[in-house]
MIMI-6300 format. One record per residue (C-alpha): residue in three letters; z, y, x; residue number from 1. Coordinates in steps of 0.5 Angstrom, whole numbers, plus 500, padded with zeros to 3 digits. Layout:
BEGIN
[rec "Ala"; [Z; Y; X]; NUM]
...
END
This chain:
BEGIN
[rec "Unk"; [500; 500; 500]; 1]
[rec "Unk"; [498; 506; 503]; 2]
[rec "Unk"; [504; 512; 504]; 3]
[rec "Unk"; [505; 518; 501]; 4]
[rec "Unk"; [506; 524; 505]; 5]
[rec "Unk"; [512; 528; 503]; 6]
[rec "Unk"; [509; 535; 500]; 7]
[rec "Unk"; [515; 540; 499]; 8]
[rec "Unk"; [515; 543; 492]; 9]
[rec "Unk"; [513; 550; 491]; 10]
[rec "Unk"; [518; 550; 486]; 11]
[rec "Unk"; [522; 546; 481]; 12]
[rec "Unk"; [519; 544; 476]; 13]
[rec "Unk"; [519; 547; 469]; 14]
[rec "Unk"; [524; 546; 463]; 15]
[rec "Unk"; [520; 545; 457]; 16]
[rec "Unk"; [522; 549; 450]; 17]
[rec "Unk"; [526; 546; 444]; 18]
[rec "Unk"; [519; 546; 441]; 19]
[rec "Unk"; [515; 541; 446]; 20]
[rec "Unk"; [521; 537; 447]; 21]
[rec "Unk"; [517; 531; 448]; 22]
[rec "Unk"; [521; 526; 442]; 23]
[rec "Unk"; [516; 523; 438]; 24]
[rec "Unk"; [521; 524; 432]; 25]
[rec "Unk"; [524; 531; 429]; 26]
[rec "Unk"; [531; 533; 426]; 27]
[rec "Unk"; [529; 534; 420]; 28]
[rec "Unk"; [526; 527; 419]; 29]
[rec "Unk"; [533; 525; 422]; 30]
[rec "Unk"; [536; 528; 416]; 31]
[rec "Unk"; [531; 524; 411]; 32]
[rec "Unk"; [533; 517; 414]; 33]
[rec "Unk"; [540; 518; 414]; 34]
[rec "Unk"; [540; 521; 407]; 35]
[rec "Unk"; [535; 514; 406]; 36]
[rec "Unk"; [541; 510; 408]; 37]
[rec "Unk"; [547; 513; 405]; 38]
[rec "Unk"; [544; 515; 398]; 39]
[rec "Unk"; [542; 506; 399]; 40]
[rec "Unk"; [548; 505; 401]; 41]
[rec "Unk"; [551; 509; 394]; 42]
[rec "Unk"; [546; 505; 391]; 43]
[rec "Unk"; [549; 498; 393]; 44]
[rec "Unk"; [555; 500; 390]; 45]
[rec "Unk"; [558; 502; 397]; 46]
[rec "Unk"; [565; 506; 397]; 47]
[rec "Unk"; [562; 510; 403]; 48]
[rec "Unk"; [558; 510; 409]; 49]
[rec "Unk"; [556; 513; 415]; 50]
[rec "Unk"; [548; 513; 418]; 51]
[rec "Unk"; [547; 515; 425]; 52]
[rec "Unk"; [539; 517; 428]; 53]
[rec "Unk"; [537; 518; 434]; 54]
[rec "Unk"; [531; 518; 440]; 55]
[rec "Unk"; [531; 518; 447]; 56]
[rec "Unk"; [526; 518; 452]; 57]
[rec "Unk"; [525; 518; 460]; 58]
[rec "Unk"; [522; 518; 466]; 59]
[rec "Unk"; [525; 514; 472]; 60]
[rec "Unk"; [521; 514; 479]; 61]
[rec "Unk"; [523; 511; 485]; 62]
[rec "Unk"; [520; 511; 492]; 63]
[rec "Unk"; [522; 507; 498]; 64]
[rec "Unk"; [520; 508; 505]; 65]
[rec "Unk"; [515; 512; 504]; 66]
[rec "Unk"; [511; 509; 498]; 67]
[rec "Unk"; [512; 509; 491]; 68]
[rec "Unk"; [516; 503; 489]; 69]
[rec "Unk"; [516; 504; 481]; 70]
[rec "Unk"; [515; 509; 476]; 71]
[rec "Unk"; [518; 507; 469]; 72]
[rec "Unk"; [518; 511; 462]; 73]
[rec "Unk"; [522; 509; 456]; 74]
[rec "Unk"; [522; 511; 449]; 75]
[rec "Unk"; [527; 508; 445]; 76]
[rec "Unk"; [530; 509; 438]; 77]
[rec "Unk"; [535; 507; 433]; 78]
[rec "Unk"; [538; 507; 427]; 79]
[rec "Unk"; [545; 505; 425]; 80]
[rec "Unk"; [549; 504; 419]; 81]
[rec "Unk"; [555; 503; 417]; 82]
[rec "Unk"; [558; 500; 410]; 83]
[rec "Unk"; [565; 501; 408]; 84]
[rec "Unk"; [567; 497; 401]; 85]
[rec "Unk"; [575; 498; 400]; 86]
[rec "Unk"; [578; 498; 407]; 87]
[rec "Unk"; [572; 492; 410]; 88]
[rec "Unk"; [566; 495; 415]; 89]
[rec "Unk"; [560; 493; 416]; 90]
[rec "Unk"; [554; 496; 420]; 91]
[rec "Unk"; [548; 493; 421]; 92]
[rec "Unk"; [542; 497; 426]; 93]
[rec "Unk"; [533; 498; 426]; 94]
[rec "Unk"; [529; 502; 430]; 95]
[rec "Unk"; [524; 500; 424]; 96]
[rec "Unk"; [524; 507; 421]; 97]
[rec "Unk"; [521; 505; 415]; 98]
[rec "Unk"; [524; 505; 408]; 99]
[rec "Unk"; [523; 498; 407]; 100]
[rec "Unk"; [527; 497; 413]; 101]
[rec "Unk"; [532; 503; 412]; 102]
[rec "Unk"; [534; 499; 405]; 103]
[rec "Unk"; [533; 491; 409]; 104]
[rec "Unk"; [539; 495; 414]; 105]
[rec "Unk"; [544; 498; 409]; 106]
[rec "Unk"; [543; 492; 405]; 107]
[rec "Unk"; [544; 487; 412]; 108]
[rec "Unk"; [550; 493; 413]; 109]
[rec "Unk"; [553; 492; 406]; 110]
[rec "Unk"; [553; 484; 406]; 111]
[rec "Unk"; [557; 484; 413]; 112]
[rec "Unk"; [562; 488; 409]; 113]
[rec "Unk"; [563; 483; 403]; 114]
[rec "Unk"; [564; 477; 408]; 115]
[rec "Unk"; [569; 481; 412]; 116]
[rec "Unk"; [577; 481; 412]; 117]
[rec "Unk"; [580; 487; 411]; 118]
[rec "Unk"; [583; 492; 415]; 119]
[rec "Unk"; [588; 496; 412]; 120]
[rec "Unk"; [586; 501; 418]; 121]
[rec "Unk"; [579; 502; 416]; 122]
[rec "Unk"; [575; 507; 414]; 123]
[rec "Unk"; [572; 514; 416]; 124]
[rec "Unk"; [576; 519; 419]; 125]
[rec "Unk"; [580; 524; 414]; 126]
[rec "Unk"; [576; 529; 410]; 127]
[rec "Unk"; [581; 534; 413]; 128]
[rec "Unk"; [579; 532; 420]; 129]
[rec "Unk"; [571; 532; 419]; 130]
[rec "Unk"; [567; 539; 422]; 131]
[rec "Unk"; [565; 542; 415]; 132]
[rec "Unk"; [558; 542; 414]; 133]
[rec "Unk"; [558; 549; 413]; 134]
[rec "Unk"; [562; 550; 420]; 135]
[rec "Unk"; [557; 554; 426]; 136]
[rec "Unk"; [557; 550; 432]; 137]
[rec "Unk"; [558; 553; 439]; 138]
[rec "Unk"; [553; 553; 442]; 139]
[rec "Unk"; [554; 548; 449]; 140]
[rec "Unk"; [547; 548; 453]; 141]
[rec "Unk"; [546; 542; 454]; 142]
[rec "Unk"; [539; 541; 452]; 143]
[rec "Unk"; [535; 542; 458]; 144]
[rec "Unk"; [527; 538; 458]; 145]
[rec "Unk"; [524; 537; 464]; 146]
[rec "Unk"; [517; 538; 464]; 147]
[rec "Unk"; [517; 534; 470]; 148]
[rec "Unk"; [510; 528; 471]; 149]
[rec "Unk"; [511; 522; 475]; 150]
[rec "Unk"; [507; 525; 481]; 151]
[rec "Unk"; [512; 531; 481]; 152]
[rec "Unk"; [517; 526; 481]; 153]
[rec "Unk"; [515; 522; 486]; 154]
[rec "Unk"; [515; 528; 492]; 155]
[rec "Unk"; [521; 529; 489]; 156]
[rec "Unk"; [523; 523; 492]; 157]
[rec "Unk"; [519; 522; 498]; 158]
[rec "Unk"; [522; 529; 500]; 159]
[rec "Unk"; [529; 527; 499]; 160]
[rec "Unk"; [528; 520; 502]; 161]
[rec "Unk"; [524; 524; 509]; 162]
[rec "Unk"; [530; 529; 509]; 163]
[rec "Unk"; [535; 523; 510]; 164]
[rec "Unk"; [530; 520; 514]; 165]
[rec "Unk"; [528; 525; 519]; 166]
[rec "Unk"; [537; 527; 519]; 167]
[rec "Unk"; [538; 523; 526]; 168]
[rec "Unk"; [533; 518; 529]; 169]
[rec "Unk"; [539; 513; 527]; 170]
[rec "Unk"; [538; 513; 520]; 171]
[rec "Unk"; [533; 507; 521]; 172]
[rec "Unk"; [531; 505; 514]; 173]
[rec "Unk"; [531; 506; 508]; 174]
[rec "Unk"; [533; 503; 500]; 175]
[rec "Unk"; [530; 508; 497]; 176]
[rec "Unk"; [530; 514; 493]; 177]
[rec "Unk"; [529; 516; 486]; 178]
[rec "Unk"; [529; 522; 481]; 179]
[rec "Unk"; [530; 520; 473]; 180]
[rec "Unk"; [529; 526; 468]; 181]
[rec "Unk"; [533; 524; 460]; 182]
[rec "Unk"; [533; 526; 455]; 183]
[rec "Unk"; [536; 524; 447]; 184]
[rec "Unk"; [538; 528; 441]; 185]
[rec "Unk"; [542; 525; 434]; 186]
[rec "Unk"; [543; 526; 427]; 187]
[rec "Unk"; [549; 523; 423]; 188]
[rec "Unk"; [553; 524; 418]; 189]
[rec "Unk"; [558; 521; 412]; 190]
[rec "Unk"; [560; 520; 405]; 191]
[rec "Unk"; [567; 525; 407]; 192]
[rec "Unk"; [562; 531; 408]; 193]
[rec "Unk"; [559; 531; 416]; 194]
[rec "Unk"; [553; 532; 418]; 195]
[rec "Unk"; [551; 534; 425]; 196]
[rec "Unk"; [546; 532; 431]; 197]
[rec "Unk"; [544; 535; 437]; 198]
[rec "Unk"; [540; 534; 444]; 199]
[rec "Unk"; [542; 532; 450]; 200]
[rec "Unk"; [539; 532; 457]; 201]
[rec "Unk"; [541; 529; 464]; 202]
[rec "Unk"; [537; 530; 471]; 203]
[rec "Unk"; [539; 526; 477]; 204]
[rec "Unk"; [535; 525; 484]; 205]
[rec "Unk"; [539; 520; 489]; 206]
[rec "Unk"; [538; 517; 496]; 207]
[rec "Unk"; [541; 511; 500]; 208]
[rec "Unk"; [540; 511; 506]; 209]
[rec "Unk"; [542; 505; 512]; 210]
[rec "Unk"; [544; 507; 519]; 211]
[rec "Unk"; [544; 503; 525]; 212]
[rec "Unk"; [542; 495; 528]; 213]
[rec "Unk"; [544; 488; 529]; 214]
[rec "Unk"; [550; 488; 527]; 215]
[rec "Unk"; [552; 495; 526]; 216]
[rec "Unk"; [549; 497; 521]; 217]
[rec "Unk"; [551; 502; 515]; 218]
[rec "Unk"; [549; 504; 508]; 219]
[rec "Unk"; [552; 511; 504]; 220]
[rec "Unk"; [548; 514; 499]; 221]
[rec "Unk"; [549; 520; 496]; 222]
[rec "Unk"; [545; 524; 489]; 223]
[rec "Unk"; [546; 529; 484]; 224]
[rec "Unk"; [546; 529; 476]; 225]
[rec "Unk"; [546; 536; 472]; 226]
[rec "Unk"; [543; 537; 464]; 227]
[rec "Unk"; [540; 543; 467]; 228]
[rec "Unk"; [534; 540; 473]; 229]
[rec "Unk"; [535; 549; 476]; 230]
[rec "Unk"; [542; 546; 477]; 231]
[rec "Unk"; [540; 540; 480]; 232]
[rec "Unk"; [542; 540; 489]; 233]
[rec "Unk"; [535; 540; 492]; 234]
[rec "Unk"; [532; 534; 495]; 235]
[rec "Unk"; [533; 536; 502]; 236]
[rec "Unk"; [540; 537; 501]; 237]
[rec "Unk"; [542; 531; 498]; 238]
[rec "Unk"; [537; 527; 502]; 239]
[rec "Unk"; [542; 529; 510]; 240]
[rec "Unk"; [548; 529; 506]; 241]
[rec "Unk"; [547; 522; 504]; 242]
[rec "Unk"; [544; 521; 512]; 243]
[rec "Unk"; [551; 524; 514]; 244]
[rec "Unk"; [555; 520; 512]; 245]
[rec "Unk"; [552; 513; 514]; 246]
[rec "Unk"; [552; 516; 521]; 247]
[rec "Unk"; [558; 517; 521]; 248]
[rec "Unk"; [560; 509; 518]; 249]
[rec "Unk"; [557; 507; 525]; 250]
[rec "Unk"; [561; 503; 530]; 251]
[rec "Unk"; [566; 502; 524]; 252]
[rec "Unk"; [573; 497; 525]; 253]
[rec "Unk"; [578; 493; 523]; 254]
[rec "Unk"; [585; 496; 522]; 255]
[rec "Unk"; [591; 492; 522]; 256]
[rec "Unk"; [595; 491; 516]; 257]
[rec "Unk"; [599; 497; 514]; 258]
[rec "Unk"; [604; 501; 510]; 259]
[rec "Unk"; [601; 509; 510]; 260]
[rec "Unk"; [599; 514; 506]; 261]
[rec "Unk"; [592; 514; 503]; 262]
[rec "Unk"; [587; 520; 501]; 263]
[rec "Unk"; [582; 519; 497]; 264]
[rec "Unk"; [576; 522; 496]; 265]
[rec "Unk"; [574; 526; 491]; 266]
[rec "Unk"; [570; 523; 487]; 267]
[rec "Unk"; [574; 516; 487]; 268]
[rec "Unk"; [579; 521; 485]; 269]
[rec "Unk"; [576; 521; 479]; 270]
[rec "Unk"; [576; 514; 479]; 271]
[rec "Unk"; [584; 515; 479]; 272]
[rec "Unk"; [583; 519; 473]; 273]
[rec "Unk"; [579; 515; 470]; 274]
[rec "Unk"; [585; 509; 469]; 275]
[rec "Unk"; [588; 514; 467]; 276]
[rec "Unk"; [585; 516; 461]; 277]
[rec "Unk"; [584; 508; 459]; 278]
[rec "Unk"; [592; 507; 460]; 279]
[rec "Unk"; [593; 512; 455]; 280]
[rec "Unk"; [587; 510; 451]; 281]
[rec "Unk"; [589; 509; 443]; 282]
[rec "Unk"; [585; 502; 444]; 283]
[rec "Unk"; [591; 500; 450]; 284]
[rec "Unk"; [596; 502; 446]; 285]
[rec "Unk"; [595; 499; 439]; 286]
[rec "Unk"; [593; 492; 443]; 287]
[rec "Unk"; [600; 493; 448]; 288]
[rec "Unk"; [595; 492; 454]; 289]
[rec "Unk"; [597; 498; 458]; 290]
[rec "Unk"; [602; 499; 464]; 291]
[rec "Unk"; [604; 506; 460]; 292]
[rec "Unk"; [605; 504; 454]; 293]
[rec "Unk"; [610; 509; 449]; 294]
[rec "Unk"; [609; 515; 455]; 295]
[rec "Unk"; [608; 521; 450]; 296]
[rec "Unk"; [614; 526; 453]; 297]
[rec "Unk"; [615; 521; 458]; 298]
[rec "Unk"; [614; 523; 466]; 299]
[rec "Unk"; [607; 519; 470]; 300]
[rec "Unk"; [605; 524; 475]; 301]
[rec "Unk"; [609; 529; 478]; 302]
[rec "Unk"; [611; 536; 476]; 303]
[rec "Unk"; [606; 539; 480]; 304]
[rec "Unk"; [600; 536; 476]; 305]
[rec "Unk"; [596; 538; 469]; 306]
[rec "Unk"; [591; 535; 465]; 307]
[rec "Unk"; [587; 538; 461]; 308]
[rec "Unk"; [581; 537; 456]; 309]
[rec "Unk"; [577; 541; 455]; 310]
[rec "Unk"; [570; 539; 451]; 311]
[rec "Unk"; [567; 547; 449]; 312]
[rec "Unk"; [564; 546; 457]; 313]
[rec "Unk"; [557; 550; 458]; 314]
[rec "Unk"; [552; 545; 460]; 315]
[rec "Unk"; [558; 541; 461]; 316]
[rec "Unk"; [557; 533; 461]; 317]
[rec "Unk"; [563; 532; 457]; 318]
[rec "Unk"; [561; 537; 452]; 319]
[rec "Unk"; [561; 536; 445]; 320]
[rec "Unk"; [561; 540; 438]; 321]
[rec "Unk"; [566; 534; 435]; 322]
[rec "Unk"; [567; 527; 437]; 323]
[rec "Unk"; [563; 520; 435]; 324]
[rec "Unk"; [566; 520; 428]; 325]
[rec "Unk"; [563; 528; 427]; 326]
[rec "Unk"; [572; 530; 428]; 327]
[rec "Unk"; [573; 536; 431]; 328]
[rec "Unk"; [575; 537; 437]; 329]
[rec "Unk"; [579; 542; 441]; 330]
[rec "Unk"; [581; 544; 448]; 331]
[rec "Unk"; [588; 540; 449]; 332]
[rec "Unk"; [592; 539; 455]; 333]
[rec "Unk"; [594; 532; 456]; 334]
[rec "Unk"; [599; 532; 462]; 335]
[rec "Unk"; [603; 538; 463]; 336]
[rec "Unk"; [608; 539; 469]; 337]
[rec "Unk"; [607; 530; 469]; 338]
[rec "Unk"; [609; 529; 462]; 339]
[rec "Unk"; [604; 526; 456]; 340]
[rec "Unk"; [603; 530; 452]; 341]
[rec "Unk"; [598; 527; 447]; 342]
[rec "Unk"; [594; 520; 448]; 343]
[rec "Unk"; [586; 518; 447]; 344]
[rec "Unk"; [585; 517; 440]; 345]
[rec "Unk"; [580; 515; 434]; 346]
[rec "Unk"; [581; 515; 427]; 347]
[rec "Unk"; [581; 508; 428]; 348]
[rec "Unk"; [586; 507; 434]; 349]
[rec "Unk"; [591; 514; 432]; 350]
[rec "Unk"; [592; 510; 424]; 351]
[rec "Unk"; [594; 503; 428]; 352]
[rec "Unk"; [598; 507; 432]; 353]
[rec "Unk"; [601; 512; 426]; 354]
[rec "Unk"; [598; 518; 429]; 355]
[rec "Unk"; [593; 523; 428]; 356]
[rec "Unk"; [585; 523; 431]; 357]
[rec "Unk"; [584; 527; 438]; 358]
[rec "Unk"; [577; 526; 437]; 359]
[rec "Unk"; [576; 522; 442]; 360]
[rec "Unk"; [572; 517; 439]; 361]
[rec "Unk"; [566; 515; 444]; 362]
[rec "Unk"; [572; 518; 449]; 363]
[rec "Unk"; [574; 523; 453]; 364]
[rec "Unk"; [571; 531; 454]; 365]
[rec "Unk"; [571; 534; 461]; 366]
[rec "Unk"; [577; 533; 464]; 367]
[rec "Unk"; [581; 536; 470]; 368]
[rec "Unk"; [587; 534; 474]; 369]
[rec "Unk"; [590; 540; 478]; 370]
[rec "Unk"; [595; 540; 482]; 371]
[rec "Unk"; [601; 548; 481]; 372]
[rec "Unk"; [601; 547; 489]; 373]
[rec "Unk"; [594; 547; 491]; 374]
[rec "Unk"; [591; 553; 494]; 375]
[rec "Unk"; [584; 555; 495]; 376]
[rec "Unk"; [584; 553; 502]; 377]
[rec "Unk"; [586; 546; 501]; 378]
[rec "Unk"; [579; 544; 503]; 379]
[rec "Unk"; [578; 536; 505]; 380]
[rec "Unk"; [581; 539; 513]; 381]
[rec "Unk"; [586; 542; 510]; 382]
[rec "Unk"; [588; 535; 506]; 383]
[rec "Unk"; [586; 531; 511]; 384]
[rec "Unk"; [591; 535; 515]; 385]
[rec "Unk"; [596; 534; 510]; 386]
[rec "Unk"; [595; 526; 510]; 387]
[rec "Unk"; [597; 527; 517]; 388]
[rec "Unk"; [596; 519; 520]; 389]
[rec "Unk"; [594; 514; 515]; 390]
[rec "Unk"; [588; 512; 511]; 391]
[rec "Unk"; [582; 516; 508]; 392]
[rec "Unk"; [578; 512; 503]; 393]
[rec "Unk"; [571; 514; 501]; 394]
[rec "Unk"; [568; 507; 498]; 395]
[rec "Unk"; [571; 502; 494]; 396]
[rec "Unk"; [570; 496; 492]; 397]
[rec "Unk"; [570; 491; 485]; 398]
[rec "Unk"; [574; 492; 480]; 399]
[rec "Unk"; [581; 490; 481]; 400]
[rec "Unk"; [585; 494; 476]; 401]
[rec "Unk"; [591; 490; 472]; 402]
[rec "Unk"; [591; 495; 466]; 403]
[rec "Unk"; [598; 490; 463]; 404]
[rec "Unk"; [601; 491; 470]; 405]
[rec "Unk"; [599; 497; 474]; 406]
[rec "Unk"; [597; 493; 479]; 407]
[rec "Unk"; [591; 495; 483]; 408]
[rec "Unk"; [588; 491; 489]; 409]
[rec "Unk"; [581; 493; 492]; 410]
[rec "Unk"; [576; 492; 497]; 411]
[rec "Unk"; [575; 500; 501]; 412]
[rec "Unk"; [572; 502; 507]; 413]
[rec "Unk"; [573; 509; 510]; 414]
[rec "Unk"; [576; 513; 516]; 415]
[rec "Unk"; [584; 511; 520]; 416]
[rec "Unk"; [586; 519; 521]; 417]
[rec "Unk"; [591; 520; 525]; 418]
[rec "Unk"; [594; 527; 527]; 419]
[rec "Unk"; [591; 530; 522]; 420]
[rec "Unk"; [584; 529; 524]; 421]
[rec "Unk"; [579; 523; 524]; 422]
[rec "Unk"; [580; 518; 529]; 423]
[rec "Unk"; [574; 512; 527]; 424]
[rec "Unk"; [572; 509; 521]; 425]
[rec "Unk"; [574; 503; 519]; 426]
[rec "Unk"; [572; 497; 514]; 427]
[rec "Unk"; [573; 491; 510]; 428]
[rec "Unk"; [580; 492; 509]; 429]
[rec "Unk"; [584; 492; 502]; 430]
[rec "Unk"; [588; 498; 499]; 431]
[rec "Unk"; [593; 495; 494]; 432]
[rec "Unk"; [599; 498; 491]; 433]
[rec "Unk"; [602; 499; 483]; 434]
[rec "Unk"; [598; 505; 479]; 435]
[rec "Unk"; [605; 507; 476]; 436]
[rec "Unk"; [607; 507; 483]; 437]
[rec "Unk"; [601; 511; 485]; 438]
[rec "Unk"; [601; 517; 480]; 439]
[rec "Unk"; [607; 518; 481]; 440]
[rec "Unk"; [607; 518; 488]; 441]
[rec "Unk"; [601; 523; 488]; 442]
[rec "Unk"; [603; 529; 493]; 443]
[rec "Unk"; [597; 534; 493]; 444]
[rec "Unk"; [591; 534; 489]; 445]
[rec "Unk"; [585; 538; 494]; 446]
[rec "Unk"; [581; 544; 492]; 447]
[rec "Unk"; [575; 540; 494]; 448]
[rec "Unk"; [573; 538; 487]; 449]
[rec "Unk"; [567; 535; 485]; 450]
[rec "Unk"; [565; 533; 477]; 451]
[rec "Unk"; [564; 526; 476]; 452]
[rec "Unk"; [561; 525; 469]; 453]
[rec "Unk"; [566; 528; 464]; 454]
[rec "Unk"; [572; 528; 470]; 455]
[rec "Unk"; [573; 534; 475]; 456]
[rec "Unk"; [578; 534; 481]; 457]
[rec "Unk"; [579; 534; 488]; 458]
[rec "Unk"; [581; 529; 493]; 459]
[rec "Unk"; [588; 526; 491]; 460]
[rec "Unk"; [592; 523; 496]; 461]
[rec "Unk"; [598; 519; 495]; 462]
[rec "Unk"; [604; 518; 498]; 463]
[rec "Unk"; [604; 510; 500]; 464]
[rec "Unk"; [600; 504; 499]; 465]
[rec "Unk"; [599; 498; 502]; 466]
[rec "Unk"; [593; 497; 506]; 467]
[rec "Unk"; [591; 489; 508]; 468]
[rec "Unk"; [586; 489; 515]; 469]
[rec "Unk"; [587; 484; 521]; 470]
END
């Protein structure tokens, strides 16, 4: 296959308007599919019921060493219905947008719903909890089409690829790079008085070089991901910065097993903040499968630190006029000073549980994890400084999080600091401890934060844990 030589762009891609968005289907034809459904559904006999239209299209492009490896567009389209009688549910879903399809899926919907047992929790939301139908929206920006074609895309790519490529003359190959451009738009509405929809963008451009040879060989990678392609890093950038940090996994060793204080990364602070959000999740606590169960009002993190919520966001990832269910939502802090102050819940979880809906049915909304004592100078020197001499983790491996217990046990790569300053990077090691223990034992949070999907938060360092080596 002949390669192709990487051509700098003039200029990023234009974003398309509203009106040539690209969707084969338009909100109006979303609005009279769901009422098709709905108004069946009423028909049948049904108590209430709930319809949700949707499309979403894309285009991924992927190169790698130099030659284009793949070019994909999707298309994909749904409609999904649910059907309550009393307090049994049933729901059913096509992407056959016909009227007889339509009526074959309420019908399928409905059917489900005699045979099922009933649930005294099921139901929709609360008609006091539902965004009215005649309340206005803010406005969130996050619909950004970006009228991008797969050879633009592709020299995207092979620019962001060349970048990381031509970085150092260690960086000796390649798994490639990709630029994907996706976009979405919804309607859904029930019978306790919601209806709303909105469209969605997602951009994104990665790369994964590999470092080294023989047997000293590392891989990192590196990309960006905004609904705004303007707000998008630029292939170079992101192209060195994932050379960079292969580089400097080279020569990486062994350490023997432990006991220090680890600072992690930025965006696996994020991860951490992510198990947080599944331990205090309604789901967790109905089911008493978490190791923070009845911690509303109760300490979990140190006094310094706060959590808030926050899904009104512009251009947020996150961000949302109202929840899966069509409740409102609202900017909330979830951990002030340490303490719980509200859980993650669904109509269906906050009913379990006696309590009321959140808003976090589909989850959680742009959140940030801030420590009170941290400066703007607290960039990833100044943490590393107040690591002082232990482990500073920049990749994680597996899964190994017991939500019951707490206990945390995972594969990690990263670097042995000592003095404040990084002294070799170290491998195939594992960092293990008790996630209670970790929150509580957190001791700052960095001003080097980084946005995660819907989470925010600088580098965490905690004050001890196990770490297994030679």
């Amino acid at each position: 296959m002949k390669k192709l030589a990487p051509r700098a762009p003039k200029s990023i891609p234009r974003v398309t308007s509203s009106a040539d968005s690209g969707f084969s289907y338009s909100r109006p034809y979303f609005e009279e599919l769901v009422d098709t459904a709905l108004a069946h559904a009423k028909k049948l006999g049904a108590t209430n019921a709930g319809a949700e239209a949707s499309e979403g299209c894309g285009l991924s492009v992927s190169v790698r060493k130099g030659e284009l490896e793949n070019v994909e567009r999707n298309r994909d389209k749904s409609l999904g219905v649910t059907v309550y009688l009393g307090k049994r549910r049933g729901n059913a879903s096509t992407s056959d947008f016909s009227k007889a399809a339509i009526h074959q899926t309420v019908q399928a919907a409905y059917d489900i719903a005699r045979f099922t047992a009933e649930d005294p929790m099921a139901g929709l939301p609360d008609i006091e909890d539902v965004v009215p139908s005649t309340q206005a929206l803010p406005e969130l920006d996050l619909f950004y089409p970006w009228a991008i074609t797969s050879e633009q895309a592709a020299q995207l790519a092979l620019v962001c690829e060349s970048a990381a490529l031509k970085t150092d003359k260690r960086i000796t190959n390649s798994e490639g790079a990709a630029v994907s451009a996706q976009q979405s738009h919804f309607f859904s509405a029930h019978t306790h008085g919601f209806r709303g929809g909105y469209a969605s963008s997602r951009h994104s451009i990665s790369v994964s070089p590999i470092a080294g040879r023989g047997e000293d060989m590392q891989r990192d990678a590196w990309y960006s991901s905004m609904r705004h392609p303007d707000d998008l890093a630029s292939p170079v950038a992101v192209g060195r910065y994932a050379a960079e940090r292969a580089l400097s996994r080279l020569h990486a060793r062994k350490i023997p097993t432990t006991q220090c204080p680890v600072l992690f990364e930025s965006p696996l602070a994020a991860g951490l903040l992510g198990a947080l959000v599944q331990a205090l999740s309604g789901g967790a606590m109905y089911r008493k499968s978490t190791f923070l169960l009845d911690s509303l009002g109760k300490p979990v993190l140190p006094k310094h630190i706060d959590v808030r919520e926050d899904p009104f966001i512009k251009r947020g990832k996150g961000s949302s006029p109202f929840d899966d269910e069509g409740v409102q939502v609202k900017a909330r802090t979830v951990i002030d000073a340490g303490r719980v102050q509200g859980y993650f819940l669904s109509t269906y979880s906050a009913r379990k549980l006696g309590m009321k809906t959140t808003g976090n049915a589909g989850g959680s909304h742009n959140l940030t994890l801030t420590s009170r004592l941290t400066r703007a100078s607290d960039d990833l020197d100044a943490m590393l400084e107040k690591l002082g001499t232990g482990l500073f983790v920049t990749e994680l491996m597996g899964s190994g999080v017991n939500y019951v217990t707490g206990d945390y046990s995972r594969g990690a790569s990263g670097f042995w600091v000592e003095k404040g300053r990084i002294a070799f990077p170290v491998q195939e090691i594992t960092i293990a401890g008790n996630m209670k223990d970790m929150l509580k034992g957190i001791q700052a949070v960095g001003a080097d934060t980084y946005n995660y999907g819907a989470k925010t938060v600088g580098s965490i360092l905690v004050n001890r844990m196990k770490v297994a080596g030679s």
